[in-house]
N, C-alpha and C positions, 0 to 999 in steps of 0.2 A: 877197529873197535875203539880205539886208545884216542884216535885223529874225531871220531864220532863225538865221545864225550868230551873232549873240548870245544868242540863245537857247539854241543848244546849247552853246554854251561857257558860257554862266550854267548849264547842270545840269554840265555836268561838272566844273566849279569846287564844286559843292555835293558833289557824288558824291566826288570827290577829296579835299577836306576832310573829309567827314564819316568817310572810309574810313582816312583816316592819324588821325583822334582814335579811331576805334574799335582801331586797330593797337595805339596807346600807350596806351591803358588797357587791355589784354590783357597787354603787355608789362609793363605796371605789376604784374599782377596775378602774374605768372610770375616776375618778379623777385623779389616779394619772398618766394613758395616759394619760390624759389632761396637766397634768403638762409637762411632757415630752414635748409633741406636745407646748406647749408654750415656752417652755426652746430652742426649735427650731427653730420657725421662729421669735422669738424675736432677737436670734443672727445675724439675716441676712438682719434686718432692721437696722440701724447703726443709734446710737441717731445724732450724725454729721451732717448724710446725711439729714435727716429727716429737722434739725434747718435749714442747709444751702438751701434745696430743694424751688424752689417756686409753685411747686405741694403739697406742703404739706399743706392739707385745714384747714382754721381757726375756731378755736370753741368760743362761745360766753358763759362763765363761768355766771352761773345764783343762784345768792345768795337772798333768803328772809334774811329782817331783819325787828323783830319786840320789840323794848326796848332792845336793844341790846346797850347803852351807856358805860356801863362799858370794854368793851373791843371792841368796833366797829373799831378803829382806825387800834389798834393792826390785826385784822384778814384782814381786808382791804388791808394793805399795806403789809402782806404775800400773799393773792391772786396776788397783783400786781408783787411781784418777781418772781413769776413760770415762769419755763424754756420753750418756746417756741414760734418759730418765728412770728406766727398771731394769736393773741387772745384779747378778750376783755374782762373786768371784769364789770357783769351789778346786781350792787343792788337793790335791789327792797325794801325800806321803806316802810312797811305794815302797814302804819298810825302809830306809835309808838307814845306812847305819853309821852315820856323821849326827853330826846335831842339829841337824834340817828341823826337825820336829822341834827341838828344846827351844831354837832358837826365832821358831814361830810361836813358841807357845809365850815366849818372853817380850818378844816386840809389840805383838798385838795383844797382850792380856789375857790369851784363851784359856776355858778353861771346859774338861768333858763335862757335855752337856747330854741330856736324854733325845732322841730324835727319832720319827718315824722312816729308815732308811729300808726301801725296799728293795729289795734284791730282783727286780726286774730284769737284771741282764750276769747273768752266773760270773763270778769271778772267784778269785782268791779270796781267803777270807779277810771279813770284816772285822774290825776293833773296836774302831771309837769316832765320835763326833766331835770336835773341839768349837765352839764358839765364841765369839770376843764381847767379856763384859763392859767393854766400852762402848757405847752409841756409835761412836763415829766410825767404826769397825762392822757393823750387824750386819754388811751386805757380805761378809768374808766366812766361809765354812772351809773349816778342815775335813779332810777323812783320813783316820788313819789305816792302813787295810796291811796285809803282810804281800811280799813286792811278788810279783806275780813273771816277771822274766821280762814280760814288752810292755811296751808304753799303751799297748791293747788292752790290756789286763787293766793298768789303772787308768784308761780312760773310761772305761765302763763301770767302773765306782765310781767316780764322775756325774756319770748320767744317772746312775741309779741314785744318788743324794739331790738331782736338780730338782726345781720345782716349776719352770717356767716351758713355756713350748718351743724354742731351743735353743742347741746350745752352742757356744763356738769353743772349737777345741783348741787349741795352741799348745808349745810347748814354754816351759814356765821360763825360759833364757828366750825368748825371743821379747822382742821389743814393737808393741802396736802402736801406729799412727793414735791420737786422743779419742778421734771420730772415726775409726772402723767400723765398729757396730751400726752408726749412723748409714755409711757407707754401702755398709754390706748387707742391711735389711732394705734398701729400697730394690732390688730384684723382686725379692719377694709381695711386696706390697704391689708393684706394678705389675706381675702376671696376674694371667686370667686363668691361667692352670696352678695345680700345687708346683712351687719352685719349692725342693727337699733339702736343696743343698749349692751354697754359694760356695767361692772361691773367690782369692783378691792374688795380686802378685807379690810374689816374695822378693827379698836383696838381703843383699851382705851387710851386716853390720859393722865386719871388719873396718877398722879407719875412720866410722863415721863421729863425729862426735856428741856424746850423751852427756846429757847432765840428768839428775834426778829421773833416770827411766826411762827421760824422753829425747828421742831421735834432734838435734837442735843442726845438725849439720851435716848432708848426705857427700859422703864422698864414696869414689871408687875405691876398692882395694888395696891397697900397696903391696900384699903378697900376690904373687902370681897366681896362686893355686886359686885363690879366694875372688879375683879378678876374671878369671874363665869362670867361675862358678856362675857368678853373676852376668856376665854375659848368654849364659847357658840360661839362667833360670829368664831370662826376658826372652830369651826366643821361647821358651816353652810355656811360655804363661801368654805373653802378648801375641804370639804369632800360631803356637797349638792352640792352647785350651781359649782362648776368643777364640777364635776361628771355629773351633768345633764346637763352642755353646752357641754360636747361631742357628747351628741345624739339632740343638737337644743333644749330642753326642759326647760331653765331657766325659773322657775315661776318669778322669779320678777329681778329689777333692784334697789340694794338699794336707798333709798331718799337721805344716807349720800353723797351718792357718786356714780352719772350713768352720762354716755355719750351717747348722742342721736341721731339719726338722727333728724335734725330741721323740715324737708318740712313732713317726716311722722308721727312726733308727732302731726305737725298741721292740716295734711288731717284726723286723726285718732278723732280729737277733743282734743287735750293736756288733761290736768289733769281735771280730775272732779273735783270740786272745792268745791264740798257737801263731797266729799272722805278723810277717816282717814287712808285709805291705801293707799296714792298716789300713792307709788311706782309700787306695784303688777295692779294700776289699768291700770297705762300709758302704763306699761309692755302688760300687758292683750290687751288694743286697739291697740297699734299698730300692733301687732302680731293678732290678727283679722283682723285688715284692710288689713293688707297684704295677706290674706287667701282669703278673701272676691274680694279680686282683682287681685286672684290667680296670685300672685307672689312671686317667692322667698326670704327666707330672712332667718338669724342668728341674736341669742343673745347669745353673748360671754359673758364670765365671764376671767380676768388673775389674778394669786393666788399671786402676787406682793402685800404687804400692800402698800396701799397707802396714806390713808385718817387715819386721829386720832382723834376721835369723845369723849368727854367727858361721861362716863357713870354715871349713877343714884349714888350717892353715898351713898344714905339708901333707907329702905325698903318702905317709904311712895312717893316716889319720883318715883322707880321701879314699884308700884302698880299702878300711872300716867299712866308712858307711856306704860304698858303689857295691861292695860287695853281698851285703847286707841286702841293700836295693834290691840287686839284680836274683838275691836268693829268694827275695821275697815276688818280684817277678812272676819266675818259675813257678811256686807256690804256690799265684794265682791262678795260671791256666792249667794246672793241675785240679784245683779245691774245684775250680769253676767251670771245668772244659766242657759240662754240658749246654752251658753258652753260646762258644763259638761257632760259630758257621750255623746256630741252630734259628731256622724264623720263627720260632715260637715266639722269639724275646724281640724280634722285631729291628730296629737300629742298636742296639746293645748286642745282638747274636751278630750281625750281617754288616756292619758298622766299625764299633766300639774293636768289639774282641778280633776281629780277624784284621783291624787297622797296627793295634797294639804287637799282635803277633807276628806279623808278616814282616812291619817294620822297626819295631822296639825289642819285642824277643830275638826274632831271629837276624836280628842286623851282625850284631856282632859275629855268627856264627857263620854268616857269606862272607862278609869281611875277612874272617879267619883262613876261610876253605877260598876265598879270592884271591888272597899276597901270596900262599900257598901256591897257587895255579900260576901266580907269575913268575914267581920265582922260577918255579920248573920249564916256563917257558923262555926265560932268559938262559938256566941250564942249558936246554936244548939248540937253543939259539933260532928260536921260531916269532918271536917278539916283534911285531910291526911296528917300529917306533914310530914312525907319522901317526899311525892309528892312533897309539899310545898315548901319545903329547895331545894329539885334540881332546883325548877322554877327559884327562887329566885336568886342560884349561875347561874343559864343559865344565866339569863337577869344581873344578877351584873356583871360578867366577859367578858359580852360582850358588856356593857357599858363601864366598861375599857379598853377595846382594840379598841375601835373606840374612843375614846379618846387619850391614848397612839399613835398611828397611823398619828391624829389628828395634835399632838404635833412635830411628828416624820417629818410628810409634813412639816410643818412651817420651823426647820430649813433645810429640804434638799434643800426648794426652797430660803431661803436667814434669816442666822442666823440674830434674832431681839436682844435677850439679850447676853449681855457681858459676863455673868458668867451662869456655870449650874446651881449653886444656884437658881439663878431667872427662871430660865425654871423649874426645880425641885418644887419649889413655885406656878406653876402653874400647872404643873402635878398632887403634891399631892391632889388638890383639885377634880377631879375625883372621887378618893373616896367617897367623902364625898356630891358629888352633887345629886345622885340620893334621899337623903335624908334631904336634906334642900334646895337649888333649885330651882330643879325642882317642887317637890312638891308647893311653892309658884308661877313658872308659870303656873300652872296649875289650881289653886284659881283664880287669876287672869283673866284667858282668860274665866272663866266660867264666872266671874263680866263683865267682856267685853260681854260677847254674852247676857249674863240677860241686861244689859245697852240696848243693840241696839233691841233687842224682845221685852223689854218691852218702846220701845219708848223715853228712857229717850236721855238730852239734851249731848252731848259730848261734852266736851270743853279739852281748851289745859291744860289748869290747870297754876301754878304757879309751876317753874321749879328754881330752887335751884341750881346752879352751882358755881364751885369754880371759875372757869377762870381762865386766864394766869397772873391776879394779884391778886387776894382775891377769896373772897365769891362776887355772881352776883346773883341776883335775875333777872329772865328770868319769864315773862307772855306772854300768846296766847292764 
């Protein structure tokens, strides 16, 4: 019996591996039409046309900020220079209890003003409006709201203060290219169906150098931790989510950085505001509601970096937010598991969720139940090591070449570093990730799913960032 189930878990471990390399070199392959296909009708949208057009619709930029004093000023007045002719920048103060608010109220002149805020999407409560008596300020709305736990809570006061048809969410430390918006509204203008929801790719800002807000100098990492991240975040952005917005299947819309339709985030019910996955969950409803109200629709992904997001810069800090993640994961194919495998929802049931699940949720937990099963087969001393070593170079060398490939997209679509050196810096690390890593997201996401099975409380934790002038202690 004992000789049976290793056997059958020895083919399904073959069958499973073999099925997720055949995944990612499909998606490799759709990627990079995708690239293409973007590289083209991006040219025939002219940035000019676009500033000067008065068809060109405005988005209402929706930033949480909670104890964010140490550099609130700074991010604030880089959101206010972005290039583009109608937009507005709306903070949202998540009850901070630093002087985030005082020290908004003091740079930009605001002061509470009367406003029709409607409560279209439930949250925590509401306070106050702040507005800037200075002209050159009018496109900047405060909200003051009391902090609601997740960054769900006050994105959804957010949208309930916008007034434009939509909106892009970010986090208020992240740092945007000038022309994002520009960028990220030509999806939308060039479908023939509703696009609800863009995506762009995310990087480290670790190392890079900033001046006044703006990104002036892309380098790689010098921490290691922050160096895998970014090589992670390009296979996932460049080589996943293109690949999968060729065939309409984007599972999520990052937090750092999506642009939305406003009127279907809010018929769908905006962010669950219990949810540690916001991003995949806004993704998930609106692309239901649109099914459910059998209408068409797209979510785009463009391979343009746009956004530069500070990563973890050690390992207790990482183990935060993977765990976090991986709770929020769970979360979703719980909140949402009448989805999966269901054809009602069409590529979203049959697609999306059972892609997600098969290889995202439950990777780590074959993984787990796989070293497990080796070990016991080295105990027993039943171990084929010929077998063994082929497995080993299959899955090694094809972890490098989707890697390699990875690296190879970034600069055909727009060189970031200045010197090989620094891409060479980031290449090398390939090597070496299957083996430190990975290995630690995958501890990780197993603490995340033990956290939310066994009921324990999720918090934001205490978040440690450098920032654009020191060391900032960040809480949520």
């Amino acid at each position: 019996m004992m000789d049976t189930t290793f056997t059958l878990f020895e083919y399904f471990v073959f069958f499973y591996a073999s099925s997720l390399f055949l995944f990612y070199s499909v998606l490799g392959i759709f990627s990079f039409i995708n690239i293409l296909r973007y590289k083209t009708y991006s040219s025939k949208l002219d940035d000019k046309f676009l500033l000067n057009s008065p068809l060109t619709p405005g988005i209402s930029i929706v930033a949480p900020a909670y104890n964010e004093e140490k550099t609130i000023i700074a991010n604030v007045k880089s959101l206010l220079t972005l290039n583009y002719p109608l937009f507005e920048v709306i903070i949202v103060n998540d009850g901070s209890k630093d002087k985030t608010l005082e020290l908004l109220v003091e740079e930009f002149e605001l002061v509470e003003t009367p406003y029709a805020y409607v409560e279209r999407i439930k949250t925590k409560p509401f306070k106050r409006i702040f507005k800037s008596t200075n002209p050159k300020y009018s496109h900047l709305t405060i909200v003051d709201k009391v902090n609601g736990g997740t960054k769900a809570d006050a994105s959804n006061a957010g949208i309930n203060a916008s007034q434009y048809p939509y909106f892009l969410c970010t986090d208020v430390d992240c740092i945007l290219h000038r022309n994002t918006m520009l960028r990220m509204i030509k999806p939308i203008l060039n479908s023939k169906v509703d696009t609800i929801a863009v995506g762009a790719t995310l990087r480290m800002s670790n190392s890079c150098d900033v001046e006044e807000g703006t990104i002036t100098r892309v380098r790689p990492p010098r921490g290691l931790i922050p160096r895998f991240q970014e090589l992670e975040y390009l296979r996932a952005y460049l080589f996943g989510k293109m690949g999968w917005g060729l065939v309409n299947c984007v599972p999520n819309i990052s937090g750092g950085l999506g642009l939305f339709n406003t009127e279907i985030a809010i018929n769908s019910g905006g962010y669950s505001s219990e949810s540690h996955a916001e991003d995949m969950d806004l993704t998930t409803k609106m692309a239901a509601f649109m099914i459910n109200n059998k209408r068409k629709y797209h979510i785009d992904y463009i391979p343009i970096s746009c956004c530069w997001t500070e990563g973890p810069p050690n390992l207790s800090i990482l183990a935060r937010q993977r765990i976090r993640w991986a709770t929020g994961l769970a979360q979703i194919f719980v909140v949402h598991r009448k989805i999966l495998f269901n054809p009602r929802y069409g590529r979203l049931g049959l697609v999306v969720f059972p892609f997600m699940f098969l290889y995202e949720f439950l990777a780590p937990i074959i993984e787990i139940v796989g070293l497990a099963w080796f070990i016991l087969l080295v105990l027993k001393g039943d171990v084929n090591w010929n077998a063994a070593l082929y497995i080993f170079l299959y899955s090694y060398s094809f972890a490098i070449t989707i890697g390699t490939l990875v690296i190879l997209y970034d600069n055909f679509i727009q060189r970031q570093y200045k010197t090989l050196y620094e891409t060479f810096k980031l290449w090398i690390l390939i090597f070496v990730e299957s083996f430190i890593y990975h290995p630690l997201l995958a501890f990780f996401s197993l603490k995340g799913y033990f956290n939310y099975f066994a009921s324990r409380e999720v918090k934001w934790g205490t978040m440690t960032r450098q920032g654009l002038t020191g060391t900032v202690k960040k809480t949520s």
